[in-house]
C-alpha positions in Angstrom: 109.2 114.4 113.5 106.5 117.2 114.5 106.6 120.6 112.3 109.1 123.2 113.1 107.0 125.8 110.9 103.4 126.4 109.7 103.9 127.4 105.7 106.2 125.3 103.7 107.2 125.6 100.0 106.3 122.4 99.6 103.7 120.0 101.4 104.3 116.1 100.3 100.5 113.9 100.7 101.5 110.6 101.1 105.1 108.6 101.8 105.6 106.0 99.9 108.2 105.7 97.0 106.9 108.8 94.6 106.2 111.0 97.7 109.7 110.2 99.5 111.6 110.6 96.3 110.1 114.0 95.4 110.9 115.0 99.1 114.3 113.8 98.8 114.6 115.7 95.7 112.7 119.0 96.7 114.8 118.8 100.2 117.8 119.0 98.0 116.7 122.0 96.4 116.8 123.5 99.7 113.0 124.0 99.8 111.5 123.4 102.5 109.1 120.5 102.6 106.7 118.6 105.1 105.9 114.6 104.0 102.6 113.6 105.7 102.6 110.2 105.6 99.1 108.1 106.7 101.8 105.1 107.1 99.2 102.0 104.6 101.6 101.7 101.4 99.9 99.5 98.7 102.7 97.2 98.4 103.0 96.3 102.7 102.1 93.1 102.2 104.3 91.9 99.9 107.7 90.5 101.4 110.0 92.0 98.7 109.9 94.3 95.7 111.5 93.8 92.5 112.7 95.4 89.7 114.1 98.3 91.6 117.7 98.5 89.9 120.1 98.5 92.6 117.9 97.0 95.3 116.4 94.5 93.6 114.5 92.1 96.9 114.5 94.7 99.1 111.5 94.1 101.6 109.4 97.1 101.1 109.3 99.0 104.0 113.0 98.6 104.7 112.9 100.9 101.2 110.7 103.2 102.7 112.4 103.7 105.8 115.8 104.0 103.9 113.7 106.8 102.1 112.6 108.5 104.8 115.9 109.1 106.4 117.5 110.1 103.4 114.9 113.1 102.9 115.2 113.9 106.8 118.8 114.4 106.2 118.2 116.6 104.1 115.7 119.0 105.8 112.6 117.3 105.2 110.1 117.0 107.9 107.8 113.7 108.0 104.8 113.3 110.3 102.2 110.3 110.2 99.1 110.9 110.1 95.8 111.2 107.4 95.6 114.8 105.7 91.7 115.0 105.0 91.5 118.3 103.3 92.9 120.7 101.6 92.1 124.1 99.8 93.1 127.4 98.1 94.1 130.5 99.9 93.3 133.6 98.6 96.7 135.0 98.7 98.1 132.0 97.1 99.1 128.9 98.0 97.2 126.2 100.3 96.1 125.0 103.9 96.0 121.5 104.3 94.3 120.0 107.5 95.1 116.9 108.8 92.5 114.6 111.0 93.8 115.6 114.2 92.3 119.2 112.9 96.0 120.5 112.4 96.9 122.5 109.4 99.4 123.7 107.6 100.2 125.7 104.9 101.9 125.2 101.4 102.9 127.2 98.4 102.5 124.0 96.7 101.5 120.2 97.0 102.4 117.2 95.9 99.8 114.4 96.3 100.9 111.2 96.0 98.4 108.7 97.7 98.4 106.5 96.2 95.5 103.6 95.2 93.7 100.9 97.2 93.3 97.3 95.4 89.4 96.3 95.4 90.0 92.3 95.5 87.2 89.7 94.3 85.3 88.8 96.7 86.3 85.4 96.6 87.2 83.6 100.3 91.1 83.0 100.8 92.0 86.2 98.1 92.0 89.0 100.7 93.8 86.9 103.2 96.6 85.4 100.4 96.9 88.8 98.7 101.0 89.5 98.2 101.7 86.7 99.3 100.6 83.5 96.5 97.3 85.4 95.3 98.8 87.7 92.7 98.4 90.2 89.9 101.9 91.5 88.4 103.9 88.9 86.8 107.2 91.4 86.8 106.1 91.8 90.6 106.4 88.2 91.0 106.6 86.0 88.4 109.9 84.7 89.1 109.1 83.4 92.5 106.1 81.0 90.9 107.9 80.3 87.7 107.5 77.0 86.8 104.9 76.2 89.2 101.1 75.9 88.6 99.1 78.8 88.5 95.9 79.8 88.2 94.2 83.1 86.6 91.0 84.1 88.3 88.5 85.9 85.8 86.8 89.0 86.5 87.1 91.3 84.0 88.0 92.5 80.8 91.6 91.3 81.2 91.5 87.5 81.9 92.8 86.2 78.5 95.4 88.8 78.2 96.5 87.9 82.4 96.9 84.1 81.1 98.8 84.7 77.7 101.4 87.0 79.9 101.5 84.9 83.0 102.2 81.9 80.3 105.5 83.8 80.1 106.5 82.4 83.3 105.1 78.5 83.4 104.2 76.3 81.2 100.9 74.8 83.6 98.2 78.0 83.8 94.5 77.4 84.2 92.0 80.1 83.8 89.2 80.4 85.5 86.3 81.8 83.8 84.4 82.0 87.2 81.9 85.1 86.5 83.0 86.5 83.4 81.2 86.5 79.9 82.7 83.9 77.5 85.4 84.1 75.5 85.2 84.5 72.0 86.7 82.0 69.4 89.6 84.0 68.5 90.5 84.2 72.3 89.4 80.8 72.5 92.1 79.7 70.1 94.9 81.6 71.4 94.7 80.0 74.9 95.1 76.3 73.1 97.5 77.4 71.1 99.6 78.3 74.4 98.0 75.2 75.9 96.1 77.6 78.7 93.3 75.3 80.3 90.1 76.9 80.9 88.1 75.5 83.7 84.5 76.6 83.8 82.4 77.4 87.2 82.1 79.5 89.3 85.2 79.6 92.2 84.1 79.0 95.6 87.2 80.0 97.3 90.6 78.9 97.8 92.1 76.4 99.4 94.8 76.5 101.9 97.0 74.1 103.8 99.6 74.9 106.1 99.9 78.5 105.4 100.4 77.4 102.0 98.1 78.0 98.8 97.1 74.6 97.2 94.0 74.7 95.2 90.8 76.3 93.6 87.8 74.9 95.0 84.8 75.3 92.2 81.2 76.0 93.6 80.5 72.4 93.3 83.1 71.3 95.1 85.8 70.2 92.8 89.1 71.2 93.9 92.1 71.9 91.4 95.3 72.4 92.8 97.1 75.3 92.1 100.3 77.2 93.9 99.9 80.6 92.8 96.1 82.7 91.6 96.3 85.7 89.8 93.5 87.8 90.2 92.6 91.6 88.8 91.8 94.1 91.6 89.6 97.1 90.6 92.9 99.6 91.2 91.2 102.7 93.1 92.9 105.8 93.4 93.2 107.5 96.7 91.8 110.7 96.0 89.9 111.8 98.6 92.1 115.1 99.4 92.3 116.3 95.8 88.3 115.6 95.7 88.5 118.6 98.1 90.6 120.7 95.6 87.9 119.7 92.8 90.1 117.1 91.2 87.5 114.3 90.1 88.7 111.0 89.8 88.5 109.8 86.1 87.7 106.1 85.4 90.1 103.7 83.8 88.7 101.7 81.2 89.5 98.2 79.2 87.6 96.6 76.8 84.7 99.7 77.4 84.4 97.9 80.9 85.6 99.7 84.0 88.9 98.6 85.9 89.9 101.9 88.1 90.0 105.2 88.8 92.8 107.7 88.4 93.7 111.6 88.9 94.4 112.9 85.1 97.5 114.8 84.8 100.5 116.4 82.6 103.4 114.3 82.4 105.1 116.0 84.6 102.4 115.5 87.2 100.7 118.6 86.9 97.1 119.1 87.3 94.2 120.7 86.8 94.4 122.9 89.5 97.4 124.8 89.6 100.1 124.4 92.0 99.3 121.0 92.5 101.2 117.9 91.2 100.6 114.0 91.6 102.8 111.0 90.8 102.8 107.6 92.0 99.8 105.2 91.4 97.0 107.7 92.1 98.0 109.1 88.8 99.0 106.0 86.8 97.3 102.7 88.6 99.8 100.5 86.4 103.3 102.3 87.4 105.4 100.0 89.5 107.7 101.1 92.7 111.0 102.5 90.4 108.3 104.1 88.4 106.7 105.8 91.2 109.8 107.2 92.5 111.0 108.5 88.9 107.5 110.1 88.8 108.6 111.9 92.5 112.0 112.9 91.2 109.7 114.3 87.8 107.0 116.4 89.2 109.5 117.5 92.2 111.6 118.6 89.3 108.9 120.7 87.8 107.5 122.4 91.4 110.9 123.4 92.1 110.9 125.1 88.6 107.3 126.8 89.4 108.8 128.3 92.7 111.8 129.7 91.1 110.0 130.5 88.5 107.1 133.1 91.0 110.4 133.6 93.0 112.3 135.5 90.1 108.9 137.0 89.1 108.1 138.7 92.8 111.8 139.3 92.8 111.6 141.7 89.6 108.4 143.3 90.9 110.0 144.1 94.2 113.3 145.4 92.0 111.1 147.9 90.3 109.3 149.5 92.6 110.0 152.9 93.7 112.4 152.9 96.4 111.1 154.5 99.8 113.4 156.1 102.2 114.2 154.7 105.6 112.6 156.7 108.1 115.9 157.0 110.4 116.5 158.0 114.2 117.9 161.2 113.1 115.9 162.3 110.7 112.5 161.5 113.5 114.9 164.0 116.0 114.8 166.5 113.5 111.6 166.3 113.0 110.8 166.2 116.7 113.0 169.0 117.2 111.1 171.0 114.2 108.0 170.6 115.7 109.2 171.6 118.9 110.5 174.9 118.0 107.3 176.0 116.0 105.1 175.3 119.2 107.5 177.3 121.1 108.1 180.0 118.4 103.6 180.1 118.7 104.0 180.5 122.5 106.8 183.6 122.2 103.9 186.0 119.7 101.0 185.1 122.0 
């Protein structure tokens, strides 16, 4: 859908399950709202997502097309394409430019881009990634329960990844690959849940068939494995509220560094006002029914701010002094007036 105006109430970064559902909310509202949508959600290449009451399985982007049509019925406008910029205007309100050098402009925005996952460098990961190389057990646990799996360490979170994913099966290896030992305490929890930890540094993975089977160590060892759970570095998407001078702030674990994030009220409001986030570039850990309660929240609370002005400019405007309309009869007796005196000047010359 192309624009059918140039200022909205409401401009929508991003279309994925926080930025639909606040456009299907805000649409509902009868505000009038344009989703830009650069068309790379997070979860694309996963073949289902779970935990979504109602449509538990549903492939992704079948949700996200079921979402889009909902909020175009509705009014909404979607387009596809990157916006790359955005910033105040001095009477209020904001211009957003897109990378085609388009722009709009909105009373208020609501970002929800979202975060890219920074994988370990590790050959096999990137190409295996939603599919058997994992992070989120309530993501996917169910479809590897029972089966062997292996936790790739790379951070802070290794121990705490195996205890969880332990949850699921009863055969979990981790692989202490580059991180810094454990300590005894951790040490002793993992035997206690009879977690294996394989020293080494992983070479890669190994794959057969289109089919995950195994860990291959550095020097050469393979152990087989179904399923490897690694911990991406969880970067927010924040290059358009960097414009606005909304910093990203850095998520930490342990002291040790494991994202980036825009801060925010829990409503989704931020720093600068008139702007509002939900979704993952807010909170890295929210999964997709998450995302989409955040929409519904921080759509919730824009549609509150624009009544709220809207009452405000209505009062003003209700107070000020009332100025006559300057009618067609009153400008003939003017004209008329003016008339006469010229001719009334001509008579006593």
């Amino acid at each position: 859908m192309s624009e059918n105006r140039q200022r909205y109430d409401v401009v929508v970064i991003g279309g994925g399950a926080a930025g639909l559902s606040g456009a299907l909310t805000l649409s509902r509202a009868r505000r009038s709202v344009l989703v830009i949508d650069a068309g790379s959600p997070r979860n694309a290449p996963a073949s289902h997502a779970h935990n979504y009451l109602g449509r538990e399985g549903v492939p992704p982007l079948e949700l996200l097309a079921a979402g889009r049509a909902e909020a175009a019925g509705y009014g909404a406008e979607i387009v596809k394409g990157d916006a790359v910029a955005a910033e105040e205007l001095p009477g209020g309100g904001f211009r957003v430019v897109r990378e085609d050098g388009s722009a709009v402009e909105a009373r208020r925005l609501l970002v929800t881009t979202g975060l890219v996952d920074e994988l370990p460098p590790v050959p096999g990961v990137a190409e295996r990634w939603g599919r058997d190389v994992l992070h989120c057990p309530y993501c996917h646990g169910w479809e590897v329960r029972a089966r062997p799996v292996g936790i790739l360490a790379g951070g802070p979170t290794a121990v705490h990844q195996a205890l969880l994913w332990r949850q699921w099966t009863d055969d979990v290896v981790l692989f202490r690959h580059t991180a810094a030992d454990f300590g005894d305490e951790e040490y002793e929890q993992l035997a206690a849940r009879s977690v294996a930890v394989v020293d080494g540094e992983v070479a890669a993975l190994e794959v057969t068939g289109d089919r995950l089977t195994g860990v291959r160590l550095a020097g050469g060892t393979v152990i087989p494995r179904e399923a490897v759970v690694v911990q991406p570095r969880f970067t927010a998407r924040s290059g358009v509220l960097e414009t606005l001078g909304l910093a990203p702030t850095t998520m930490k674990v342990a002291g040790q560094p494991i994202g980036s994030y825009i801060a925010a009220d829990p409503a989704g409001a931020t720093e600068v006002p008139g702007v509002w986030v939900a979704g993952n570039v807010t909170n890295p850990m929210e999964q997709v029914i998450g995302s989409a309660a955040a929409g519904l929240k921080a759509a919730s609370a824009i549609n509150m701010d624009l009544v709220t002005e809207d009452t405000r400019r209505a009062v003003e405007a209700r107070r000020a002094p009332a100025v006559p309309a300057f009618s067609a009869a009153m400008e003939r007796q003017v004209t008329e007036r003016v008339l006469g005196d010229r001719r009334h000047g001509l008579q006593e010359m």
